[in-house]
MDTraj code that builds the backbone (N, CA, C; nanometers):
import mdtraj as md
import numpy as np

residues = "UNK UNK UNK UNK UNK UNK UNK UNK UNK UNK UNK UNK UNK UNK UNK UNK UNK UNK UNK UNK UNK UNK UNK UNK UNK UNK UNK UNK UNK UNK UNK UNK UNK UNK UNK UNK UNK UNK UNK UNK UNK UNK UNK UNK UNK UNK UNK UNK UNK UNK UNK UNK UNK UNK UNK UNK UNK UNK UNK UNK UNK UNK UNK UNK UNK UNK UNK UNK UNK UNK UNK UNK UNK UNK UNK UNK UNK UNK UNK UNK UNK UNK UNK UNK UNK UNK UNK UNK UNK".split()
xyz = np.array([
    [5.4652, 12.0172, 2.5343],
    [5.5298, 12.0433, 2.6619],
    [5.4767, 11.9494, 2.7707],
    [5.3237, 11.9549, 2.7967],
    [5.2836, 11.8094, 2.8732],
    [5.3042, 11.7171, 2.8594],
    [5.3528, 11.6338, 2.7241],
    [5.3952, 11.5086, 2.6980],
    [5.5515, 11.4701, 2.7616],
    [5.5933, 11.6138, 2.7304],
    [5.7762, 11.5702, 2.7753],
    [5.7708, 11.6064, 2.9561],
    [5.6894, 11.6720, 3.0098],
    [5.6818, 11.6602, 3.1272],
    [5.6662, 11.5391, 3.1876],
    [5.4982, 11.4294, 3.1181],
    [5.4864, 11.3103, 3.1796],
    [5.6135, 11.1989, 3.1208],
    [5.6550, 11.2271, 3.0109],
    [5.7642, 11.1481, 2.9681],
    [5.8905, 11.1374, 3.1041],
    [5.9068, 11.2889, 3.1173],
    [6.0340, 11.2904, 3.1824],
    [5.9907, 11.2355, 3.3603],
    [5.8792, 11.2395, 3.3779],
    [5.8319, 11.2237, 3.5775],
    [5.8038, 11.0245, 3.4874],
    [5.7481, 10.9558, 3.4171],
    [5.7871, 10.8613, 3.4194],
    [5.8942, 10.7539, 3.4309],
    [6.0119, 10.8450, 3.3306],
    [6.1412, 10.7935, 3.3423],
    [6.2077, 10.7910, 3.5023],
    [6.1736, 10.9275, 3.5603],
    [6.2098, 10.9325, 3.6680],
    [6.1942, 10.7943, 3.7926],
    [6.0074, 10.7771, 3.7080],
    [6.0045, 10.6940, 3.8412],
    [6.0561, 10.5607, 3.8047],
    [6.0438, 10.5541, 3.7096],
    [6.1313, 10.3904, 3.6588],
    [6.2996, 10.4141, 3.7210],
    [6.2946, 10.5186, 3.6886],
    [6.4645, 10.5047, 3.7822],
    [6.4940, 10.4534, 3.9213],
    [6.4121, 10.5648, 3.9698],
    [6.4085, 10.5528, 4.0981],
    [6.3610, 10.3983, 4.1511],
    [6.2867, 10.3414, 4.0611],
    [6.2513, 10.1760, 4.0891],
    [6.3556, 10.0774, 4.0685],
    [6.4302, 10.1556, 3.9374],
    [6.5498, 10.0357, 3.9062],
    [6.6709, 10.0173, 3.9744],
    [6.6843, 10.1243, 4.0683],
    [6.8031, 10.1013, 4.1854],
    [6.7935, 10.0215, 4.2565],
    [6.9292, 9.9410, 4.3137],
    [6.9027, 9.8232, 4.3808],
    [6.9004, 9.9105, 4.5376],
    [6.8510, 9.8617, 4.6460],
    [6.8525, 9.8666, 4.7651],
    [6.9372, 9.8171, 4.8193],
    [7.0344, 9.9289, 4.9043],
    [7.1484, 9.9068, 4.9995],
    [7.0706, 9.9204, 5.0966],
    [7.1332, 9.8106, 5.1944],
    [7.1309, 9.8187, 5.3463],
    [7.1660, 9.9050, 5.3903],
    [7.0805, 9.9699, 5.5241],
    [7.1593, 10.0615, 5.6357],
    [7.2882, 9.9838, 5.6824],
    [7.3886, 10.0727, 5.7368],
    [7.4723, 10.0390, 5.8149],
    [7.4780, 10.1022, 5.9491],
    [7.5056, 10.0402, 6.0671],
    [7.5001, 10.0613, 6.1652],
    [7.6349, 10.0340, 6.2361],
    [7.6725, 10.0576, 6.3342],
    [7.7744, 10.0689, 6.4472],
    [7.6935, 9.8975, 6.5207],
    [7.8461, 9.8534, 6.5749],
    [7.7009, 9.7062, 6.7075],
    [7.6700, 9.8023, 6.8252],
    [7.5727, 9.7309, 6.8780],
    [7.5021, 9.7784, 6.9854],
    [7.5970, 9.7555, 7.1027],
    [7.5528, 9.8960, 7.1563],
    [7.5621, 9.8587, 7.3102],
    [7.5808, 9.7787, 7.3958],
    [7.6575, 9.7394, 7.4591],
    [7.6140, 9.6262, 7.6088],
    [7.4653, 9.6797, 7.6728],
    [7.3411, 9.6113, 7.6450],
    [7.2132, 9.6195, 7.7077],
    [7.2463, 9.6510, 7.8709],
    [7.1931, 9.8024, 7.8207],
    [7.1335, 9.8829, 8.0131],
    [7.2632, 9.9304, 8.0465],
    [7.3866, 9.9441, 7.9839],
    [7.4910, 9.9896, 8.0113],
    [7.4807, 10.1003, 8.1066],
    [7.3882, 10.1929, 8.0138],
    [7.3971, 10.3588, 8.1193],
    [7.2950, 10.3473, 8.2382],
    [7.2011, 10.2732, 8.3230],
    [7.1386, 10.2277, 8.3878],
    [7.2075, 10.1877, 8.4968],
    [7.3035, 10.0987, 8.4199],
    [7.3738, 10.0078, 8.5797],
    [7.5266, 10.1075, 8.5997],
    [7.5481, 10.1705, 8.4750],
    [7.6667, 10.2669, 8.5853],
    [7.6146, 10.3850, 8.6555],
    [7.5025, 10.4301, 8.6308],
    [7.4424, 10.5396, 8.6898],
    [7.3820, 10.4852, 8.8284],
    [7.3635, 10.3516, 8.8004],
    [7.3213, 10.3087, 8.9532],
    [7.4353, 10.2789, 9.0229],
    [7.5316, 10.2262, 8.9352],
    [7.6569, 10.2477, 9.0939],
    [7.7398, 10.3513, 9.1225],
    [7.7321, 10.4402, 9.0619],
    [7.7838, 10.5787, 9.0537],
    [7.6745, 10.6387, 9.1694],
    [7.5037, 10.6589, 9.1619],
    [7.4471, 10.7250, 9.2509],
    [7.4594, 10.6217, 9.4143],
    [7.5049, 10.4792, 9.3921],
    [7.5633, 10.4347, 9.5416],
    [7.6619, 10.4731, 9.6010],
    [7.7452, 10.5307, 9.5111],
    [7.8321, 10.6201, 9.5590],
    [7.8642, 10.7173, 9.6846],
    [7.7613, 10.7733, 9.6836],
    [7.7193, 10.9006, 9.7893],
    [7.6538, 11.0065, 9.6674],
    [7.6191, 11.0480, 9.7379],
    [7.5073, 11.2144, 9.7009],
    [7.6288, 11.3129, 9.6019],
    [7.7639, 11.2584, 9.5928],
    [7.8946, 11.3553, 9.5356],
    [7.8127, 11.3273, 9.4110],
    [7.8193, 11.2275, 9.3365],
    [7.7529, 11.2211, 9.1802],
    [7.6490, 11.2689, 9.1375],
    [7.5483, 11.2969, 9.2369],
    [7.4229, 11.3624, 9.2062],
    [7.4604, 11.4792, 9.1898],
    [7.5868, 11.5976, 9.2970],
    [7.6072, 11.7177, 9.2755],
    [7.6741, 11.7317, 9.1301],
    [7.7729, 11.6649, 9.1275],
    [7.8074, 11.6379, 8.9779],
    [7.7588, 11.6489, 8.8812],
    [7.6429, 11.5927, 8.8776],
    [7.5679, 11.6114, 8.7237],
    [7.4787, 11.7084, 8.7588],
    [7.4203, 11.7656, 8.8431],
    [7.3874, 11.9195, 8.8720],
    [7.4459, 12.0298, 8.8416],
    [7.6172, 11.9778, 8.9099],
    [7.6825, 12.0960, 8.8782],
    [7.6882, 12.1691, 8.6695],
    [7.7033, 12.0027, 8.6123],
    [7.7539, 11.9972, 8.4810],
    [7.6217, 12.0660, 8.4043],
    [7.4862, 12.0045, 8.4579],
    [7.3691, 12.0536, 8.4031],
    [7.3559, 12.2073, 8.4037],
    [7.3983, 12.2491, 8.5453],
    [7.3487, 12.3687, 8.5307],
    [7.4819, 12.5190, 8.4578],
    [7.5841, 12.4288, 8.4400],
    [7.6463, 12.5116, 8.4139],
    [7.7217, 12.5595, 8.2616],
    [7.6320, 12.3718, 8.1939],
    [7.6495, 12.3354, 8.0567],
    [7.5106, 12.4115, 7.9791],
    [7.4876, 12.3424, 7.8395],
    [7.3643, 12.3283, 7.8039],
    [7.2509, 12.1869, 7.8524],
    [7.3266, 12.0991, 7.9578],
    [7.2855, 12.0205, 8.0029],
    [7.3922, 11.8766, 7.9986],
    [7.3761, 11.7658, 7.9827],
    [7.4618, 11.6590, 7.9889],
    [7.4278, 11.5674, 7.8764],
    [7.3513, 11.6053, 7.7346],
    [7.3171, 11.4816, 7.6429],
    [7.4572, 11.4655, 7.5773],
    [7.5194, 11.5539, 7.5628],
    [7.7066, 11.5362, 7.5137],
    [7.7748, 11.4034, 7.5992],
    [7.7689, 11.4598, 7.7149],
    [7.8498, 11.3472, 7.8474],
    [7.7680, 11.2118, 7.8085],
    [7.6684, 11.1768, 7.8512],
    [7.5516, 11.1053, 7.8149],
    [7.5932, 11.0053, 7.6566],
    [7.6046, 11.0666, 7.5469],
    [7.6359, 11.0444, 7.4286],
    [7.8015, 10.9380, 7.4379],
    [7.8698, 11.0367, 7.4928],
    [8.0055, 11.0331, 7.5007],
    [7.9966, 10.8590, 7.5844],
    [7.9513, 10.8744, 7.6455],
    [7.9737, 10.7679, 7.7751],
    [7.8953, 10.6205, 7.6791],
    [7.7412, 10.6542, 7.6460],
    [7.7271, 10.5182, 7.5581],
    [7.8024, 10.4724, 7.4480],
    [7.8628, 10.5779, 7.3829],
    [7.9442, 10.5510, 7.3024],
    [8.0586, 10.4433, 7.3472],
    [8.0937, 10.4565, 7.4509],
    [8.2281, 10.4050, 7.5199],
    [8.3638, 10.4726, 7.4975],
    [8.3182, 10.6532, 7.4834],
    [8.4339, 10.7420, 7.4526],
    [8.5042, 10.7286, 7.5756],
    [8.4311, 10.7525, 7.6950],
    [8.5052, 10.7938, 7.8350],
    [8.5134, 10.6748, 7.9152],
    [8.7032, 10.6347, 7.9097],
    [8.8010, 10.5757, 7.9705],
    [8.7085, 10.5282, 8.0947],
    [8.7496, 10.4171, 8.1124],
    [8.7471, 10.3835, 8.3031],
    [8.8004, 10.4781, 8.3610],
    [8.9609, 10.5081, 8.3408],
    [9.0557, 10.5787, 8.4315],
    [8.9906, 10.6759, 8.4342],
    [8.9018, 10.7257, 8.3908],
    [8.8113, 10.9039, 8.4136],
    [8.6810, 10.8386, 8.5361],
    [8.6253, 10.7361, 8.4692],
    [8.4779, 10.7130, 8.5598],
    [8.4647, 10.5620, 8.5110],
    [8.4346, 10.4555, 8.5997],
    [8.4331, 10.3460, 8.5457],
    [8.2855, 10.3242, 8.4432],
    [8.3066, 10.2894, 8.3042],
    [8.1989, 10.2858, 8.2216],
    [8.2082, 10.1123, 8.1571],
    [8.0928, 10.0820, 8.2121],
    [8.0396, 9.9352, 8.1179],
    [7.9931, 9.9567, 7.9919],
    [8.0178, 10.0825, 7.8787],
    [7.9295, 10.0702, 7.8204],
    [8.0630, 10.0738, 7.6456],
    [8.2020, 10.0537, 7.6858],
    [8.3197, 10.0430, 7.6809],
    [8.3859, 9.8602, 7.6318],
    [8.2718, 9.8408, 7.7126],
    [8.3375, 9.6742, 7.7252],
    [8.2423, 9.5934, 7.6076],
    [8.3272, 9.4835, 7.5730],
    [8.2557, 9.4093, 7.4305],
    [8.1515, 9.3494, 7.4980],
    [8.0317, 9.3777, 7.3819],
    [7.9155, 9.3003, 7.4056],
    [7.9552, 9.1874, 7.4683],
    [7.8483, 9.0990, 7.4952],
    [7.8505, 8.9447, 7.5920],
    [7.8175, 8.8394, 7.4964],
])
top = md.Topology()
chain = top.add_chain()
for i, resn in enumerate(residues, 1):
    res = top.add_residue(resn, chain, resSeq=i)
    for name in ("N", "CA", "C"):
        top.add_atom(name, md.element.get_by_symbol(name[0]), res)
traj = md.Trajectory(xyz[None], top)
């Protein structure tokens, strides 16, 4: 019974060695600082955007959804203007 145990955890690991290695795949990146520079011209705005994401924080589980949504480049200009939407440089 110990022999076919180390038999069988050897084979294993030879297996596990003989697979070739796939690359991750990834999505492309971001436009660098995207959510930075619309949050900075959004808070030049006036003090309305700060209530905004107060209002959403306190009435959500918070804003990492919106947040998510927006680097992604889900949410349209025509909603809020987002750089993070537009093709890399």
């Amino acid at each position: 019974m110990r022999r076919i145990r180390r038999l069988l955890v050897g084979v294993s690991a030879l297996a596990l060695l003989a697979l070739p290695a796939h690359p991750a795949l990834a999505g492309p990146p971001n436009n660098q600082a995207c959510l930075g520079n619309d949050f900075s011209g959004y808070a030049q705005g006036g003090s309305s955007f700060g209530a905004f994401v107060s209002g959403i924080a306190s009435s959500t589980q918070g804003v990492g959804t919106e947040i998510q949504a927006h680097l992604a480049g889900q949410v349209p200009d025509s909603v809020i203007p987002n750089s993070c939407n537009n093709p890399p440089a």
